[in-house]
C-alpha positions in Angstrom: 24.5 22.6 19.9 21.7 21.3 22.1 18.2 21.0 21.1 15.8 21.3 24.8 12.5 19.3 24.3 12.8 18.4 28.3 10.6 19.9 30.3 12.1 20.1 33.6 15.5 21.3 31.3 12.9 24.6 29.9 11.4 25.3 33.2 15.1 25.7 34.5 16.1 27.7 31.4 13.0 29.7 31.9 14.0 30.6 35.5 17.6 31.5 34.8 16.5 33.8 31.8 14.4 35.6 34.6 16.9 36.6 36.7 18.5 38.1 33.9 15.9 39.8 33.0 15.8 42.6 31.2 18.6 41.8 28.8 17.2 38.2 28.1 13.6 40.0 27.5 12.7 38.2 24.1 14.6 34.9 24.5 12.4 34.7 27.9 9.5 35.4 26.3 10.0 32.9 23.9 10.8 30.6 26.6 8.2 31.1 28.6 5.4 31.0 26.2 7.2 27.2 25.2 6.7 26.3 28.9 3.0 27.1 28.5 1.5 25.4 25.6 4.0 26.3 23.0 1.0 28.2 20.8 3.3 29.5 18.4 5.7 26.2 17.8 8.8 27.3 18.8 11.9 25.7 20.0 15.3 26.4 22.1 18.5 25.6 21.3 21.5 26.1 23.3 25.6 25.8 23.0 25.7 23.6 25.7 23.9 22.6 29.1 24.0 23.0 32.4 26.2 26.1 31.6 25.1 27.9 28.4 26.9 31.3 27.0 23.8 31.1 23.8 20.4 30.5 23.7 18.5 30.9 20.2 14.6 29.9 20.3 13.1 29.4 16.2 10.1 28.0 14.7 9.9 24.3 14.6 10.7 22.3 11.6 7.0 21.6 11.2 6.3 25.7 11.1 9.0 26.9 9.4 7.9 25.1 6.1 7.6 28.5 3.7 11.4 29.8 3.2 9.6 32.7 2.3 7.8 33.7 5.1 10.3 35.8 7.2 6.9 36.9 9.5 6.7 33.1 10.6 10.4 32.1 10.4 11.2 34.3 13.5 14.4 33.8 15.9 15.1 35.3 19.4 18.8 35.5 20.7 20.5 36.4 23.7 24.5 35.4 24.0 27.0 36.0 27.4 29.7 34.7 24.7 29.7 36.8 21.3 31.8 33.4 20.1 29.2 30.7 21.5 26.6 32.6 20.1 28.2 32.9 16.2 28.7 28.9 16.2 25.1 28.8 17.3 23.5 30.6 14.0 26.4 29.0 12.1 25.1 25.5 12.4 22.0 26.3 13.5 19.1 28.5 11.2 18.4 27.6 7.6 20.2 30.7 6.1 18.7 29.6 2.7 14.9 30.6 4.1 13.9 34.2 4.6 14.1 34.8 8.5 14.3 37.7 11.2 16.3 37.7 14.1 16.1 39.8 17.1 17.7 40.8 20.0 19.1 43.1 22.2 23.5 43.9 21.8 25.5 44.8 18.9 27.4 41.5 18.6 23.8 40.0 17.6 24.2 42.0 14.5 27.8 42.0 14.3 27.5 37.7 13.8 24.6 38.3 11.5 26.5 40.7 9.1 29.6 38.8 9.2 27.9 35.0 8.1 25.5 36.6 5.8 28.4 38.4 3.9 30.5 34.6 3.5 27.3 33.5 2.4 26.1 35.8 0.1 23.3 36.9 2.1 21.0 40.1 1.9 19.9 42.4 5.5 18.0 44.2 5.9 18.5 46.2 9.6 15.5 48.0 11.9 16.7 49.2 14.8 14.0 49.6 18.4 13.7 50.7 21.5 12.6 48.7 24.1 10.4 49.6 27.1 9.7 47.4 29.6 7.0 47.9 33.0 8.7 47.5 36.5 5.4 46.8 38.0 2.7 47.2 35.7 0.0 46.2 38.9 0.8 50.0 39.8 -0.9 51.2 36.9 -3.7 53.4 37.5 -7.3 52.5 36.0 -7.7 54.5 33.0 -11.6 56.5 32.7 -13.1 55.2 29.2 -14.3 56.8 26.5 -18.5 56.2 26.4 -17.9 56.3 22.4 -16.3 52.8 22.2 -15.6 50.0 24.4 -12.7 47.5 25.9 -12.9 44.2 23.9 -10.7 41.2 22.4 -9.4 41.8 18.4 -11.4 38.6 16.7 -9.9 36.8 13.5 -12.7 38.9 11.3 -10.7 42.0 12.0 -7.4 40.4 10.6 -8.6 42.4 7.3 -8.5 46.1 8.5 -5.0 45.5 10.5 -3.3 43.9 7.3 -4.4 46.7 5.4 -3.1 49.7 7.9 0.1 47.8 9.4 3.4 49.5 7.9 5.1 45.8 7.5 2.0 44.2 6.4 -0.8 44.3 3.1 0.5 40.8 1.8 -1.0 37.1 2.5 2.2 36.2 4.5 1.6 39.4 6.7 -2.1 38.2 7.1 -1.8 34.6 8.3 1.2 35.8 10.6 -1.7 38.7 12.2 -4.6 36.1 12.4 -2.1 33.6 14.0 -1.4 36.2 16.6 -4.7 37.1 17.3 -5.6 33.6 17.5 -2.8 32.7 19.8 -1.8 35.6 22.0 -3.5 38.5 24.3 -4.7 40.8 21.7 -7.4 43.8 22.1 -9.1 46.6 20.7 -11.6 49.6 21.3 -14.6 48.9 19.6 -17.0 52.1 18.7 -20.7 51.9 18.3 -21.0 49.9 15.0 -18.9 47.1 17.0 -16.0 48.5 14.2 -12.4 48.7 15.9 -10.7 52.3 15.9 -7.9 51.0 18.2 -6.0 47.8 18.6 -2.6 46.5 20.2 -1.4 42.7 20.1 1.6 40.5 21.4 3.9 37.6 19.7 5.5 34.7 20.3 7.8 36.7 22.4 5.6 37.6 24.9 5.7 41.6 23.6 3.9 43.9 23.7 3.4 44.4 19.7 1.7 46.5 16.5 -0.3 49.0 18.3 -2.6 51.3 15.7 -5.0 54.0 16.0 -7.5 55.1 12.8 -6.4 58.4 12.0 -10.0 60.1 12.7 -10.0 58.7 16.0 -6.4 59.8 17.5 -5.4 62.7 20.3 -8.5 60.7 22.5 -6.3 58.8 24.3 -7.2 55.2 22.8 -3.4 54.1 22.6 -2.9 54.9 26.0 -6.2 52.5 27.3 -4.7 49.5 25.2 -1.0 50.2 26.2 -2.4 49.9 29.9 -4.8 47.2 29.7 -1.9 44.6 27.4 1.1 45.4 30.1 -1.4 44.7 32.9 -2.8 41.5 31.4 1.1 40.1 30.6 1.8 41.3 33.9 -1.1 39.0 35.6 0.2 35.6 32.9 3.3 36.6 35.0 5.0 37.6 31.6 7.6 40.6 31.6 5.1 43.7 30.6 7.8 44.9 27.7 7.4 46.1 23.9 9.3 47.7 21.2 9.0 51.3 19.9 11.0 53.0 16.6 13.2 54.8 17.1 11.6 57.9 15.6 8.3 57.5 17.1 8.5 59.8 19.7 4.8 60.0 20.6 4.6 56.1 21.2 8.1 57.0 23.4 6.8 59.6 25.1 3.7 57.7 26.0 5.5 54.9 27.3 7.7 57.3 29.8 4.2 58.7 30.7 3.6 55.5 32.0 6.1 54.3 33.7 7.9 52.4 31.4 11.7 52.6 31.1 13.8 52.6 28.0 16.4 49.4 27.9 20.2 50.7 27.7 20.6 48.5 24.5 18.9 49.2 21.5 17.3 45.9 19.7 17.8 44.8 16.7 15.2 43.3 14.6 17.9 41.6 11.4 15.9 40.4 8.5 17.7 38.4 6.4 17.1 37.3 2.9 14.2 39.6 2.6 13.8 39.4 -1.4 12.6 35.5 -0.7 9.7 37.2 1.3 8.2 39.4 -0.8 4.7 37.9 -1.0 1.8 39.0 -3.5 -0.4 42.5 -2.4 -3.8 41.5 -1.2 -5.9 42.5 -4.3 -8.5 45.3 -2.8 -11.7 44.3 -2.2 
């Protein structure tokens, strides 16, 4: 096992994970956001160098200090050796923390299951589509709504996502979505009261993330507008414009394929492990 902290060793990395693009999606991500300030604290490690068959980028040491915060303690993985790749987690991630892995390919799972079993280990499994943008530059310009207008989410609107987001309404959920909107391209439609009624945001991976509409204010489009202006503002970082979709939300699916985006052949894998460790207090309502 390898630990990169060169430069000139990432920047190579980085490139070689491009042209293997898009079944190195998240690990380049991960990569590339490194290479360019490293906002989120991440780091690489490899099974060996020049030549690797395993990459696996995690939190720092410094970052991954709560071994129940499975928002923060986040992995990205992408093996050419299904063998490299299982000695790589073996010696490698803090199985005693409660942490997410994803990545595309079965065998991601398949090394997950098997260690987590010898070890006594809980998963819990979510399974995604991913869509990624050929050429997002070819997007047409979308006509906006007079009712509300394009702006950036802001750290005061951490509150309303935490409270509508599926995965979050806990204090680990909301530090994880105000570092994220602190960090990463993030916006939202804003209606007259300067109140958002649409938002999307990205991670450490460079995706395309949580994208949410207010229920009285969907079937006008609003995902659409955000889904557009996110892949075109990755796209002009010179990120992959790429995100993940459920598997049974078929309107976020078929809004994609409206777009232009094409579904990846492999189905990714978000593996939550030791998820019992993360179960943080509910936010008391205000």
């Amino acid at each position: 096992m390898l630990l990169l902290s060169c430069s000139s060793k990432l920047q190579m990395l980085e490139v070689t994970l491009r042209r293997r693009l898009p079944e190195t999606l998240q690990v380049c991500g991960a990569v590339m956001n490194i290479n360019r300030g490293n906002p989120a604290g991440h780091e690489v490690l490899v099974d060996s160098w020049p030549e690797f068959k395993a990459v696996l980028t995690r939190p720092c040491t410094e970052v991954a200090t709560d071994d129940s915060d499975f928002y923060t303690n986040m992995y990205a993985a992408y093996y050419r050796d299904l063998g490299a790749y299982r000695a790589l987690i073996g010696s490698t991630v803090n199985w005693g923390q409660a942490f997410c892995i994803h990545g595309f390919r079965d065998g991601v799972l398949e090394a997950s299951r098997d260690i987590a079993q010898a070890k006594g280990v809980k998963l819990d499994v979510y399974r995604y589509f991913t869509y990624c943008h050929p050429d997002p530059s070819i997007l047409p310009e979308i006509q906006m709504d007079p009712n509300v207008r394009l702006s950036s989410l802001d750290v005061s609107h951490t509150d309303l996502l935490n409270e509508t987001w599926l995965y979050g309404g806990n204090e680990h959920s909301k530090r994880f979505l105000e570092s994220l909107i602190r960090l990463f391209p993030c916006f939202c439609l804003l209606d007259t009261s300067d109140r958002p009624v649409s938002w999307i945001i990205s991670d450490p991976f460079g995706a395309m993330g949580h994208s949410f509409t207010l229920p009285q204010h969907r079937g006008r489009g609003y995902g659409g507008v955000l889904n557009n202006v996110l892949a075109k503002r990755l796209h002009a970082l010179g990120y992959p414009s790429y995100g993940h979709v459920a598997t049974d939300n078929y309107p976020m699916q078929r809004l994609q394929e409206r777009q232009g985006f094409q579904r990846q052949p492999d189905v990714s894998h978000f593996i939550l492990h030791n998820a019992a460790l993360g179960i943080a207090p509910m936010l008391t309502p205000s």
